[in-house]
MIDOSE-1310 file (N, C-alpha, C; in nm, 2 decimals, decimal comma, always signed):
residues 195
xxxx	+3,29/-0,66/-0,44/+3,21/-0,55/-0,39/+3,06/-0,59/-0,39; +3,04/-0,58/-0,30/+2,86/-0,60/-0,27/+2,77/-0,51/-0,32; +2,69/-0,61/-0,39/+2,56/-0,47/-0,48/+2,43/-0,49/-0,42; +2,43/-0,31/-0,37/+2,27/-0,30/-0,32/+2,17/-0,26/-0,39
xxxx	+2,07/-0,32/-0,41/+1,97/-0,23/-0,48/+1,85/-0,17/-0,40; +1,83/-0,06/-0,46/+1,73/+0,04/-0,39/+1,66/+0,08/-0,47; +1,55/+0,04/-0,41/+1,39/+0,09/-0,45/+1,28/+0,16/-0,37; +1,31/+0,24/-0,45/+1,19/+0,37/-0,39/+1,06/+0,42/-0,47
xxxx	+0,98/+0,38/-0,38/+0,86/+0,41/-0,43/+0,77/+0,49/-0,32; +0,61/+0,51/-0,36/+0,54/+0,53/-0,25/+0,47/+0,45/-0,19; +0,48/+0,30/-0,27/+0,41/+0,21/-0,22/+0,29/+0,22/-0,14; +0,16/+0,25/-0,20/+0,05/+0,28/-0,15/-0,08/+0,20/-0,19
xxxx	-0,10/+0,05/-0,15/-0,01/-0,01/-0,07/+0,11/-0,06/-0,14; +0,23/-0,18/-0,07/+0,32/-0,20/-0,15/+0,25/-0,40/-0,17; +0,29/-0,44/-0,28/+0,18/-0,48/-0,35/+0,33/-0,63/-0,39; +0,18/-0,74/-0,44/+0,29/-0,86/-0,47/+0,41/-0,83/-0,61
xxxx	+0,31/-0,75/-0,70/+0,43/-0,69/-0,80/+0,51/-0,59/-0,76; +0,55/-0,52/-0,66/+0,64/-0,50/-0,63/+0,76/-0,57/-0,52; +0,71/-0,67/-0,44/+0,77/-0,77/-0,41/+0,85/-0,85/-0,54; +0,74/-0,90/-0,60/+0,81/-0,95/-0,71/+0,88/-0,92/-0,84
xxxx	+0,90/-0,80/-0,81/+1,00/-0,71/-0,87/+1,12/-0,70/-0,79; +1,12/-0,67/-0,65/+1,27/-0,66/-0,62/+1,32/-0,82/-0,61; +1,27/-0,90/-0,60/+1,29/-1,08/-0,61/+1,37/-1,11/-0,74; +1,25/-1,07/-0,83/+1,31/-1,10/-0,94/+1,49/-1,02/-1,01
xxxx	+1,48/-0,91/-0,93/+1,64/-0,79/-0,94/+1,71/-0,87/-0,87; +1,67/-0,96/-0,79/+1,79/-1,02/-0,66/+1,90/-1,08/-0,77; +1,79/-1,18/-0,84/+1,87/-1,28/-0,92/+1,91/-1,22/-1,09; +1,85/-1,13/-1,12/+1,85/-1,12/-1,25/+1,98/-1,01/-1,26
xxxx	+2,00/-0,92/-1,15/+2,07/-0,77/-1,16/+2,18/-0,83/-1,04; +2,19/-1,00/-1,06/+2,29/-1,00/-0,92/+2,31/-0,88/-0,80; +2,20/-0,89/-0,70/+2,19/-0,86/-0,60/+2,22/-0,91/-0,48; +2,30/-0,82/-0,39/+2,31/-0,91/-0,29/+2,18/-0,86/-0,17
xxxx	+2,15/-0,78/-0,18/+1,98/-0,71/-0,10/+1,92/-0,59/-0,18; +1,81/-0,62/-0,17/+1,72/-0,48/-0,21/+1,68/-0,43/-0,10; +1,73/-0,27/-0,07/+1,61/-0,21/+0,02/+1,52/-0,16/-0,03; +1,38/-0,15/+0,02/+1,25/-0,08/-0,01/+1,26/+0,08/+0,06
xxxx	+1,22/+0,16/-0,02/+1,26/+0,28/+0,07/+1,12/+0,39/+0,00; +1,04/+0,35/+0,11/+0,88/+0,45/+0,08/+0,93/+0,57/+0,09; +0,82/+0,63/-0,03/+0,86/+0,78/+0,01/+0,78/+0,87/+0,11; +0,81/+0,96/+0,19/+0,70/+1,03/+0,25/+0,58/+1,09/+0,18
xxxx	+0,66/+1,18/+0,04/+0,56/+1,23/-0,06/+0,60/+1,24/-0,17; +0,50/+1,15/-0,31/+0,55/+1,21/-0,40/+0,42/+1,33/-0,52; +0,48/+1,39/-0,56/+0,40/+1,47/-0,65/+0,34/+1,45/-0,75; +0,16/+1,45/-0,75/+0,12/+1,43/-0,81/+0,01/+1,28/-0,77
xxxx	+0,07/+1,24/-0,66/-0,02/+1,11/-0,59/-0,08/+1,21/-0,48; -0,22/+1,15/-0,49/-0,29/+1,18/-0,39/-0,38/+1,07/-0,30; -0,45/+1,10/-0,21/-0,52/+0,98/-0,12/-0,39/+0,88/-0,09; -0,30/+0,92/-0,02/-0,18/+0,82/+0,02/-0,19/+0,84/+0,14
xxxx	-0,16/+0,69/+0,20/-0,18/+0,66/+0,32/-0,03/+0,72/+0,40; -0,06/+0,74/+0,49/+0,03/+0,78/+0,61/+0,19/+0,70/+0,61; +0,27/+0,80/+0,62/+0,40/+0,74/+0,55/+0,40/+0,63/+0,70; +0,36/+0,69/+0,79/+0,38/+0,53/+0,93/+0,29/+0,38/+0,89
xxxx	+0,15/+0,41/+0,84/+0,15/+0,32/+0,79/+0,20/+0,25/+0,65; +0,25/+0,28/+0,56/+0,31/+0,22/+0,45/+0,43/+0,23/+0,53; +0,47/+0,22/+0,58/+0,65/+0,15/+0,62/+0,60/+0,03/+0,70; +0,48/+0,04/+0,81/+0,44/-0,10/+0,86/+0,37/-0,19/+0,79
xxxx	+0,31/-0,14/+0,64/+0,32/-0,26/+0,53/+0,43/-0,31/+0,48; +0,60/-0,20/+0,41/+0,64/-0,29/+0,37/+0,73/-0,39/+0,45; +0,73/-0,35/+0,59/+0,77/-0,39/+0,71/+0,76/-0,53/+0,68; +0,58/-0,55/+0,71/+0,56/-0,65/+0,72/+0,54/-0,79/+0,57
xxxx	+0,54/-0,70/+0,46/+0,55/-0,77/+0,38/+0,69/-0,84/+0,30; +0,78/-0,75/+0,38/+0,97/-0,86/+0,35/+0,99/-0,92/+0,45; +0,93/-0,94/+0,55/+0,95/-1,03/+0,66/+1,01/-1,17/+0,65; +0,94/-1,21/+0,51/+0,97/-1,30/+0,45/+1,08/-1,36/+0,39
xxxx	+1,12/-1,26/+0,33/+1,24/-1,26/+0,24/+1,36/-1,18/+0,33; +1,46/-1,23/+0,34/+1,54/-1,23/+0,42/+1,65/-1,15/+0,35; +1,61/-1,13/+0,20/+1,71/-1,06/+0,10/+1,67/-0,93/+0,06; +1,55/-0,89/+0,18/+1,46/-0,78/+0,18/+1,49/-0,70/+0,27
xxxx	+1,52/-0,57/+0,25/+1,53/-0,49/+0,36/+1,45/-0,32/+0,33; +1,45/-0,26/+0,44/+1,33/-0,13/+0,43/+1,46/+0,00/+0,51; +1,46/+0,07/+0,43/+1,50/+0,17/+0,46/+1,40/+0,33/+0,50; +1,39/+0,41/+0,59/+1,32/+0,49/+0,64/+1,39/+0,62/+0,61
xxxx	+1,38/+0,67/+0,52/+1,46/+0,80/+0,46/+1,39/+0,97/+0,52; +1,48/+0,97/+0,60/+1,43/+1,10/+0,66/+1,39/+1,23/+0,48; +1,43/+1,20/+0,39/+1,41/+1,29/+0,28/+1,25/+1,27/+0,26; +1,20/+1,40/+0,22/+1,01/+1,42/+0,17/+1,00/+1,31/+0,07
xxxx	+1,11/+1,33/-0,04/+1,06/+1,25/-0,16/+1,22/+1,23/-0,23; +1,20/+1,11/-0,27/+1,38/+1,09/-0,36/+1,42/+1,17/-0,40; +1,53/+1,20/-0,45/+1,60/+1,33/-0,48/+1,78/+1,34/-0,50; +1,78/+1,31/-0,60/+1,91/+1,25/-0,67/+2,03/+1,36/-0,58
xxxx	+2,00/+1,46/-0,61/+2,07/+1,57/-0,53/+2,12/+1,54/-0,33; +2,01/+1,51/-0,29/+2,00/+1,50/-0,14/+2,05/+1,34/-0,12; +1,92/+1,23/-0,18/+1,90/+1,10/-0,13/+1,99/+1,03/-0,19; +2,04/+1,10/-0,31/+2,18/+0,94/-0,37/+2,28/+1,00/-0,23
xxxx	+2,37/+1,10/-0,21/+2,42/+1,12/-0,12/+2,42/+1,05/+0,01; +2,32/+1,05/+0,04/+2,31/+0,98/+0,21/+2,30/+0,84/+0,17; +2,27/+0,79/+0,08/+2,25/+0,61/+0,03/+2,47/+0,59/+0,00; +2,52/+0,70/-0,04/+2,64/+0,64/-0,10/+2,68/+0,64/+0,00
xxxx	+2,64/+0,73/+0,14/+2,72/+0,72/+0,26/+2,70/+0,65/+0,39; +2,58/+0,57/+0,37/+2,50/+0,50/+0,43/+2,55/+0,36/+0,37; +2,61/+0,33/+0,26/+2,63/+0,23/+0,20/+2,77/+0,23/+0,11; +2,89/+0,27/+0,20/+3,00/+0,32/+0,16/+3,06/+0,19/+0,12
xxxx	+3,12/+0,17/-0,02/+3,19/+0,07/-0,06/+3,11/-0,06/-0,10; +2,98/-0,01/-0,16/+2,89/-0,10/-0,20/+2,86/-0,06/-0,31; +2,79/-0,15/-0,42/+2,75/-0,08/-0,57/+2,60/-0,06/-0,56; +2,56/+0,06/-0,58/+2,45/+0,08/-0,57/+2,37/+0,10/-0,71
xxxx	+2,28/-0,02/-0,65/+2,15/-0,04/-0,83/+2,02/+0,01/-0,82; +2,00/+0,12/-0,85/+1,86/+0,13/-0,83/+1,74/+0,11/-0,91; +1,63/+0,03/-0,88/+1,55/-0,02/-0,96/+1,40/+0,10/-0,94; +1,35/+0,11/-1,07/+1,23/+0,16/-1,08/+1,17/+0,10/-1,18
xxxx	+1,00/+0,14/-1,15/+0,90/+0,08/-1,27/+0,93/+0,18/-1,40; +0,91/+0,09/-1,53/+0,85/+0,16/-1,61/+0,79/+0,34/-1,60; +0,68/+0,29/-1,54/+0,64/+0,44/-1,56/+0,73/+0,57/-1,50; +0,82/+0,54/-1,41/+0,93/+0,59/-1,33/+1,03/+0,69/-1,49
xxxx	+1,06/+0,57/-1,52/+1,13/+0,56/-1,64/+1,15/+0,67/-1,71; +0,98/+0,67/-1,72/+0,95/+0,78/-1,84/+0,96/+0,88/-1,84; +0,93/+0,96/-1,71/+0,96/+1,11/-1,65/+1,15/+1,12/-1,56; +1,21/+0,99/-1,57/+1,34/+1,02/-1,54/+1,46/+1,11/-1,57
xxxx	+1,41/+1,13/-1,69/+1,53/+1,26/-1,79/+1,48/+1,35/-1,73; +1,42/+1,42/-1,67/+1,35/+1,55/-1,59/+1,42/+1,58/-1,49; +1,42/+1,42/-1,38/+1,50/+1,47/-1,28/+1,61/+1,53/-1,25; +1,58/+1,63/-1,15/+1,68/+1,71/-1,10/+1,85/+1,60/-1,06
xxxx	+1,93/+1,66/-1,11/+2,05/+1,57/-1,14/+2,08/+1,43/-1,15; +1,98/+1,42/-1,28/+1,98/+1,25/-1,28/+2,09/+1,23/-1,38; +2,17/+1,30/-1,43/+2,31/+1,25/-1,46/+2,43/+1,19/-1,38; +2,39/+1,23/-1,27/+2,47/+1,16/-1,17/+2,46/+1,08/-1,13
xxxx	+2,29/+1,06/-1,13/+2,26/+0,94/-1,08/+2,32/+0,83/-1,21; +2,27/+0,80/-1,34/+2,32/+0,72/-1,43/+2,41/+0,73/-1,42; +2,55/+0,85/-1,49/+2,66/+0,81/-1,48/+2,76/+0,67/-1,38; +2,67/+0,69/-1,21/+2,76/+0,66/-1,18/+2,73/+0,49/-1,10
xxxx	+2,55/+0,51/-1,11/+2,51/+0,42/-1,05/+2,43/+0,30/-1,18; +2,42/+0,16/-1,12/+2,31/+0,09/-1,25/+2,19/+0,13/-1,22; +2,06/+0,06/-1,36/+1,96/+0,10/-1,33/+1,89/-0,06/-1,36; +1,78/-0,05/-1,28/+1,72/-0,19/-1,32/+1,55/-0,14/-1,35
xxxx	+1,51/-0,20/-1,43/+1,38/-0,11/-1,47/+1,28/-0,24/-1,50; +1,15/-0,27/-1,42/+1,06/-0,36/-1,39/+0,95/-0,29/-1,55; +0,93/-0,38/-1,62/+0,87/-0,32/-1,73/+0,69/-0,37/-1,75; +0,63/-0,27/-1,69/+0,49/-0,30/-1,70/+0,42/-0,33/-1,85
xxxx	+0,36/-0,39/-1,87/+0,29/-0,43/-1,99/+0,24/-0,33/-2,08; +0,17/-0,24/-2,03/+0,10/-0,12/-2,11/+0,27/-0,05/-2,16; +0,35/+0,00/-2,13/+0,47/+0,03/-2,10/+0,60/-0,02/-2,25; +0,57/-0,17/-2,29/+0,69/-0,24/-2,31/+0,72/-0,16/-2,49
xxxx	+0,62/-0,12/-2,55/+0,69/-0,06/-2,69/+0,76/+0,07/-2,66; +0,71/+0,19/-2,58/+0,80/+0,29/-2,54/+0,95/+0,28/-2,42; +0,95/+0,18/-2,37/+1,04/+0,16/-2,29/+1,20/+0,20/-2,40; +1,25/+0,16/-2,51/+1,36/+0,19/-2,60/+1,38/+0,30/-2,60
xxxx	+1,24/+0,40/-2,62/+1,25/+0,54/-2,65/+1,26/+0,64/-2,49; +1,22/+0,55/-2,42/+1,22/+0,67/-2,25/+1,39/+0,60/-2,26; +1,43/+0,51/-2,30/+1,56/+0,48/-2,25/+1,68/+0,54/-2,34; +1,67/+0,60/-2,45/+1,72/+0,65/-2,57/+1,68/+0,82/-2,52
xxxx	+1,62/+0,85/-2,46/+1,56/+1,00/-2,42/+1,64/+1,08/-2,33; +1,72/+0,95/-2,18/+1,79/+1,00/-2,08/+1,89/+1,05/-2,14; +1,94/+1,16/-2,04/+2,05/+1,22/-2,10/+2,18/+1,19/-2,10; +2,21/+1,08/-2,01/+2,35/+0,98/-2,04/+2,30/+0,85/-2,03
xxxx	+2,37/+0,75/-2,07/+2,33/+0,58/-2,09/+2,36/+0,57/-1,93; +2,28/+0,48/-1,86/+2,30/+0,45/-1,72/+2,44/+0,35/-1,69; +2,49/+0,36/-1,65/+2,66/+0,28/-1,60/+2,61/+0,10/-1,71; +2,49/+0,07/-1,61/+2,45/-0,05/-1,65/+2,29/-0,05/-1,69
xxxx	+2,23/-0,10/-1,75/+2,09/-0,08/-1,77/+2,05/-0,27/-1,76; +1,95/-0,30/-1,69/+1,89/-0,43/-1,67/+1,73/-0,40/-1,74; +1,68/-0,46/-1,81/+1,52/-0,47/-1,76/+1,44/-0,58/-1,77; +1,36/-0,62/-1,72/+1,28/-0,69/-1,64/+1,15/-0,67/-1,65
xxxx	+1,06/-0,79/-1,74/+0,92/-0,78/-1,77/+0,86/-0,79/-1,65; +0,77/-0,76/-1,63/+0,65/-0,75/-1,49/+0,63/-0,95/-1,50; +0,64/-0,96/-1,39/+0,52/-1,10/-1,37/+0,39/-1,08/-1,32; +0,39/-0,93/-1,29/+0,23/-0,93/-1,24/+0,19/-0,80/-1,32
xxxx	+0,17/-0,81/-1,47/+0,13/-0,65/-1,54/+0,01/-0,62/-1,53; -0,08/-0,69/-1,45/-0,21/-0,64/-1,38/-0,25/-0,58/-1,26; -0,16/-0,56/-1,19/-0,14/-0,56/-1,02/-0,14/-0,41/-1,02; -0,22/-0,37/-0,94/-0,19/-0,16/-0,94/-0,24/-0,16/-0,81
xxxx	-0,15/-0,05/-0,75/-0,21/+0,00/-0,62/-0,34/+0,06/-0,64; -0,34/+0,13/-0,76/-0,46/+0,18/-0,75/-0,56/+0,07/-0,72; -0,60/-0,02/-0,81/-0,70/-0,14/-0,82/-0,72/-0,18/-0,65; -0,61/-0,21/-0,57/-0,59/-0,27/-0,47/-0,64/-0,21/-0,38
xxxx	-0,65/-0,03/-0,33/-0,73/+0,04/-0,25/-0,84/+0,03/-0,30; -0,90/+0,05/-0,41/-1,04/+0,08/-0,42/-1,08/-0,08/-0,35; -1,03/-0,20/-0,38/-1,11/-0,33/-0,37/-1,11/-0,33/-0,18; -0,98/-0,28/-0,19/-1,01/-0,25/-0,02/-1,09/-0,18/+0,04
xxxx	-1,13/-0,04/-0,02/-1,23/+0,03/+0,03/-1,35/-0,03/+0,02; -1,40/-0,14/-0,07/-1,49/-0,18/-0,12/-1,47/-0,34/-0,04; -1,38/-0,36/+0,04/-1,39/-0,52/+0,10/-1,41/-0,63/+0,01; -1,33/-0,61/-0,07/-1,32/-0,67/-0,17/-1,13/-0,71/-0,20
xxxx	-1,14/-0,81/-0,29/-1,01/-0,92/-0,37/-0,94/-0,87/-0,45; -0,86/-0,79/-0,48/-0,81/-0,75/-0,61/-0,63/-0,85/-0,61; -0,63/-0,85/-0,76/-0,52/-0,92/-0,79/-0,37/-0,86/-0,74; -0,26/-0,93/-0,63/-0,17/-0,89/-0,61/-0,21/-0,81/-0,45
xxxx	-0,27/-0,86/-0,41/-0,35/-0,82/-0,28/-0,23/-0,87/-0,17; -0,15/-0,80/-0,09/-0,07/-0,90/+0,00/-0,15/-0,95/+0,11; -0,15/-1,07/+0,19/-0,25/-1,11/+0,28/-0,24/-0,97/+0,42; -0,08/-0,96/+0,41/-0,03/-0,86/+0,57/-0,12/-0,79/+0,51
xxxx	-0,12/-0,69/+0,39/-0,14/-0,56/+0,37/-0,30/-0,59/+0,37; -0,37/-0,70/+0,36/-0,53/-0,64/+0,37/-0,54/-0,69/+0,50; -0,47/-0,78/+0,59/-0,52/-0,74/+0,71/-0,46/-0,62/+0,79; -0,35/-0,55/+0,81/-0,33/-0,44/+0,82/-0,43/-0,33/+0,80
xxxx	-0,49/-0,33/+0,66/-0,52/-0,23/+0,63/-0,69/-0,22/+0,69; -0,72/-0,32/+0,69/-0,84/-0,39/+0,77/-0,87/-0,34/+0,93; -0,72/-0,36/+1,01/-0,71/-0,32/+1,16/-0,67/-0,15/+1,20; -0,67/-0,07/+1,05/-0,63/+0,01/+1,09/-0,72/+0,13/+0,98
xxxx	-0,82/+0,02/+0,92/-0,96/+0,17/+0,82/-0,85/+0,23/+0,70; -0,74/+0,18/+0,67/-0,74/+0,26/+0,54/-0,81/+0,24/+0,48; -0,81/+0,35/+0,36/-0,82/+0,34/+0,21/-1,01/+0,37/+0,22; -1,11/+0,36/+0,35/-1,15/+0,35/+0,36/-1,31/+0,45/+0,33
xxx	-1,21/+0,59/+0,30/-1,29/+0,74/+0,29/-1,21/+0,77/+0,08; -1,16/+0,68/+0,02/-1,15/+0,73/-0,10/-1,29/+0,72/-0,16; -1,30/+0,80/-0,24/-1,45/+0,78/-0,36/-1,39/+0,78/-0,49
């Protein structure tokens, strides 16, 4: 059985640590592909770039990686109820792993039917540095143990989208900068009106 992993974020922008987070799930969580799957919106993020453009950054940033793929989820925002559904039917007869960051983590027992999601799927969890002493206790919190649980230290525990728009609004270098995503973001004025 072939295992897919899926990662969803809002990717705003999507960034070398998260490249190097689904890279490092290929080999670690035996994957046979990760898709990237931006969300349209999620709650509580604001100043997010246009779901057309963050799909033509992560577009252009798995180009590369050929064990990369991007999924375009007609759903507003993930949603265990709606989005595992159309992923189990969209990916029938495949094992589905879904990876999230740390801070993901933490507010996961909240979601609306994430016992289904654990029960039935693995979880792979990218563990940010600020993050690594509570990670036991957000994982001890959910309300069933995940089928399989993986996790995975950051290799880039500095890298934040946040950091990465402001240096862009500011034409400036910040760490974890993808080259596509600051010339993209360059030919097309994002990020450009945050204060």
């Amino acid at each position: 059985m072939k295992r897919i992993g899926i990662f969803s974020g809002t990717f705003n922008p999507v960034h070398a640590g998260h490249i190097g987070f689904a890279l490092q799930s290929l080999t670690q969580a035996k994957l046979d592909k990760v898709y990237l799957m931006p969300e349209r919106y999620r709650e509580g993020k604001s100043d997010v770039a246009h779901f057309a453009h963050r799909v033509a950054m992560v577009r252009q940033a798995i180009r590369p990686h050929r064990q990369l793929g991007l999924i375009e989820s007609s759903d507003v925002s993930f949603s265990v109820n709606k989005t595992l559904v159309k992923l189990r039917n969209q990916f029938y007869g495949y094992r589905l792993v879904f990876l999230v960051g740390s801070d993901s983590l933490k507010t996961m027992g909240s979601w609306p039917g994430v016992e289904n999601l654990l029960k039935t799927s693995e979880l792979v969890v990218g563990i940010r540095k600020a993050d690594e002493a509570d990670v036991a206790t957000w994982v001890q919190a959910l309300p069933v143990n995940p089928r399989q649980l993986t996790l995975i230290p950051s290799h880039a525990p500095a890298v934040s989208s946040t950091k990465i728009r402001e240096a862009l609004r500011r034409s400036e270098t910040a760490e974890g900068t993808l080259s596509s995503v600051r010339r993209y973001s360059d030919r097309n004025w994002l990020y450009v009106s945050l204060t």
